[in-house]
C-alpha positions, 0 to 999 in steps of 0.5 A, a space after each residue: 539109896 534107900 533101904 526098908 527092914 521091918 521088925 516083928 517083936 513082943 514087947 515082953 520078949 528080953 531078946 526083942 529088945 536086945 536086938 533092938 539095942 543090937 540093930 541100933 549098933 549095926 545102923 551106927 557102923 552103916 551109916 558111919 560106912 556108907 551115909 548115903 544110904 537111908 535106913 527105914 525100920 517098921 517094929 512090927 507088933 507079933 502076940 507070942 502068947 494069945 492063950 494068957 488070960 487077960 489079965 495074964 499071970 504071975 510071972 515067976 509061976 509061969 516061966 517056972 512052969 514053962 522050963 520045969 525047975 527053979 535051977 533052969 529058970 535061973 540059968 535061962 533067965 543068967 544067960 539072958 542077963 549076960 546078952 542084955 548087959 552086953 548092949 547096955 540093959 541091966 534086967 532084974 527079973 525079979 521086979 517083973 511082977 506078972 506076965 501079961 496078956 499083950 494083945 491090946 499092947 500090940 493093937 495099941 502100937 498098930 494104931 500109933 504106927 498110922 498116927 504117929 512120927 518116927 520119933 514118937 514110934 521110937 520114943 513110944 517102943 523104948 517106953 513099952 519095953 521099959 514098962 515091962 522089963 525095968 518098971 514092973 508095969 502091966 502092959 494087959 492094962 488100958 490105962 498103962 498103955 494109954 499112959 504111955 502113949 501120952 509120955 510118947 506125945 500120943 493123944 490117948 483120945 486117938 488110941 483110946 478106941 484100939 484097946 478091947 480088954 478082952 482074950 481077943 487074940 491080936 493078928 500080926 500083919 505077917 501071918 505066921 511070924 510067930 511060929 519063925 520067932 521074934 525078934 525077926 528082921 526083913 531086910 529089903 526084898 525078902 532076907 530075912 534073920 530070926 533071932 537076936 543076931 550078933 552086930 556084925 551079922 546083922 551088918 553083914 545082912 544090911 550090907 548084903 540087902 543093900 547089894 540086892 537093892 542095887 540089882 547085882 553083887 558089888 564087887 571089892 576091891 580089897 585094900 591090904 592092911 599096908 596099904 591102908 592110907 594113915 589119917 590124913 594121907 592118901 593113895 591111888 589105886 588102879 584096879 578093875 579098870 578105874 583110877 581110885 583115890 582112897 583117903 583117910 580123913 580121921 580115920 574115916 574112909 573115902 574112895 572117890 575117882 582120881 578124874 575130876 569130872 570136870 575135865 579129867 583132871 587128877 584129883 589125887 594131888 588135890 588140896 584135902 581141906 576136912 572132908 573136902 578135896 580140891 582139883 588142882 586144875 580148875 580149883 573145883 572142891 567135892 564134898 567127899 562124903 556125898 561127892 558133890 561139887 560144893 554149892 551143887 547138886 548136879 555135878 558130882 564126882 563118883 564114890 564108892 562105900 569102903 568097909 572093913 575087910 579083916 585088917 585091910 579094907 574093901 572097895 565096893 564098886 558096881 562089877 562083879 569082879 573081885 581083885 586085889 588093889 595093886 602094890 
């Protein structure tokens, strides 16, 4: 399964690349929980402040400005400290000399989005937010934008043409995005977040657009904490109608089905060698993190993503019956 989000930000916005730190947080446990799935992010570029000049403006002047008073300035600029810290970023505030005009910064990002690699995208999006918020750097300036495209592996012949140096306002593909905040995740067909969203929200949400994407609400088997199978052991479970074989592989979870798709042979006393489970019958031995017979891409045994659910666990499965595992 195959998910899409997009991402607007501003490359001078704190909470922008907090929620890039806290959306990376949240793709880890997903994949952790369900490797099956593949994850596509677009960064999509939204200019909060088209009315700076173009060579923007001192930047202690303009928040002052903004919140009124040196004692909101500082309390603001604590509180997003303290958010930033939590995922790993230490800002300085203080060695942000100017806030800049980022119309050429987003025209230059659109440009490097048709040209470059995911990598480089990545590598290109962590440089710009270094520039501003941990280096001092001028983004409203062409030769630091091109500067860091080249750091990124771009070529700044290919960018060169993107950048107009001008007040000549930069139009996200979204329009409106500014008004509904960055940062702002799309997650699949429509579900939208505004704002530096928690890790476990943001979870949550990707977990919610994936049951969208498969067409109907998966239901959950939940698993109390009891139940719960210790690392390397294993139980069985009936419940919605299937026989299931949860296990505990070094405290990663697998729920497969105990029939082996070959002749229905019970899998829950099978050989478990890793991640790897062996029908006794036949001697047949499924890869239980994708279900496949090994050495195959066709016959595979059916898995089902297993989450945390308060101290216990859930089962995901395709009906849309919620019932407890049985004692």
């Amino acid at each position: 399964m195959r998910i899409c989000i997009e991402v607007y930000v501003d490359f001078i916005c704190p909470w922008c690349l907090i929620g890039k730190r806290q959306l990376a947080q949240a793709l880890t446990q997903l994949r952790a929980e369900r490797p099956e799935v593949q994850v596509d992010v677009s960064w999509r570029g939204v200019q909060l402040l088209p009315a700076l000049p173009v060579q923007g403006e001192d930047f202690h002047d303009f928040y002052l400005r903004r919140l009124g008073s040196e004692q909101a300035m500082g309390l603001r600029q604590a509180q997003v400290r303290q958010a930033a810290a939590s995922v790993g970023v230490e800002l300085d505030f203080g060695n942000i000399p100017r806030m800049p005009n980022t119309a050429d910064a987003h025209r230059l990002w659109q440009r490097a989005c048709q040209l470059g690699s995911p990598a480089q995208l990545d590598e290109l999006l962590e440089w710009l937010f270094a520039c501003h918020f941990l280096h001092g750097g001028d983004l409203g300036d062409g030769a630091t934008l091109l500067g860091l495209a080249e750091a990124a592996g771009f070529g700044s012949t290919d960018l060169v043409s993107s950048l107009q140096g001008d007040e000549t306002p930069f139009h996200c593909d979204l329009p409106g995005a500014a008004q509904q905040g960055v940062p702002s995740f799309v997650m699949g067909k429509g579900l939208t977040l505004s704002g530096a969203q928690p890790v476990v929200k943001l979870l949550a949400s990707l977990r919610q657009a994936l049951d969208a994407a498969a067409g109907a609400t998966a239901a959950r088997i939940l698993v109390p904490a009891e139940r719960v199978p210790e690392p390397g052991k294993r139980i069985l479970i009936e419940a919605q109608g299937k026989s299931l074989v949860l296990f505990n592989v070094d405290g990663r979870f697998h729920a497969i089905d105990d029939s082996c798709p070959h002749q229905g042979a019970s899998l829950c006393g099978g050989r478990l060698e890793g991640e790897v489970i062996q029908c006794l019958a036949h001697g047949l031995r499924f890869n239980l993190t994708t279900g496949l017979l090994l050495n195959s891409t066709q016959l595979r045994v059916g898995r089902y993503p297993v989450e945390r659910e308060g101290e216990g666990l859930a089962i995901l499965i395709p009906s849309r019956e919620v019932s407890p595992c049985s004692p």
